[in-house]
C-alpha positions as CSV (number, residue, x, y, z in Angstrom):
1,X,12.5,-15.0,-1.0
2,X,9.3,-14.5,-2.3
3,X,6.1,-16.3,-2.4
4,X,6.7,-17.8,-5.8
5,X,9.7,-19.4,-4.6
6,X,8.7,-20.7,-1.6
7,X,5.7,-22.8,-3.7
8,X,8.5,-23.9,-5.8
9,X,10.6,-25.4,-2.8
10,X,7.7,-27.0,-1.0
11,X,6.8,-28.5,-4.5
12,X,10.6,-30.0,-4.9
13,X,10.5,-31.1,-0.9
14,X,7.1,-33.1,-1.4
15,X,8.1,-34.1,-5.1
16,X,11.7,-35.9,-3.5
17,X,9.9,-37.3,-0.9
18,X,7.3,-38.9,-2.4
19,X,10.0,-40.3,-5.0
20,X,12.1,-41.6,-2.4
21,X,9.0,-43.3,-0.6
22,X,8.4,-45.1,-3.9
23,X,11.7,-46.2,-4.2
24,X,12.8,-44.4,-7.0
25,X,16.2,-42.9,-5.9
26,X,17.6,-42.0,-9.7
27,X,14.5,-39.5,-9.9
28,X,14.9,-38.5,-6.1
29,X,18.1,-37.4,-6.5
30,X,17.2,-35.5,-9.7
31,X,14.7,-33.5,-8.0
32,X,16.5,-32.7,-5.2
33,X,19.6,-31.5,-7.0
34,X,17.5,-28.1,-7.8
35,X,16.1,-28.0,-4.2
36,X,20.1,-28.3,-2.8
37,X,21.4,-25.6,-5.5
38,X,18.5,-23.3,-4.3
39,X,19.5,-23.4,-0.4
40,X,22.9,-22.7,-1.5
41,X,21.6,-19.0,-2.7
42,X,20.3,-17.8,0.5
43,X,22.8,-19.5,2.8
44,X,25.6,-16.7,2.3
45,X,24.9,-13.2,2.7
46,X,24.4,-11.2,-0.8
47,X,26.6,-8.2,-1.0
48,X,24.6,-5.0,-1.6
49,X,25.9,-2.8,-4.1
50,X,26.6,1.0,-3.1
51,X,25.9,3.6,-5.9
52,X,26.9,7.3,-5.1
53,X,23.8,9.7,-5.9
């Protein structure tokens, strides 16, 4: 993960939470959906590909 990404998740963390403070749950859940999908990339190990040389 690098350090653009990380900036992008803290954004979507503080941007659902601030939504779901204010009560607006619709928008909430639209923000978090990209936050969810994300977490979902680095939570199973990535198969490295092996190339003869």
């Amino acid at each position: 993960m690098n350090e653009t990404e990380c900036l992008a998740y803290v954004a979507l963390f503080i941007l659902t939470i601030l939504l779901l403070l204010t009560n607006h749950l619709i928008l909430a859940t639209v923000a978090i959906v990209p936050y969810v999908l994300a977490s979902f990339k680095y939570s199973f190990p990535q198969k490295k590909s092996t190339t003869r040389q």
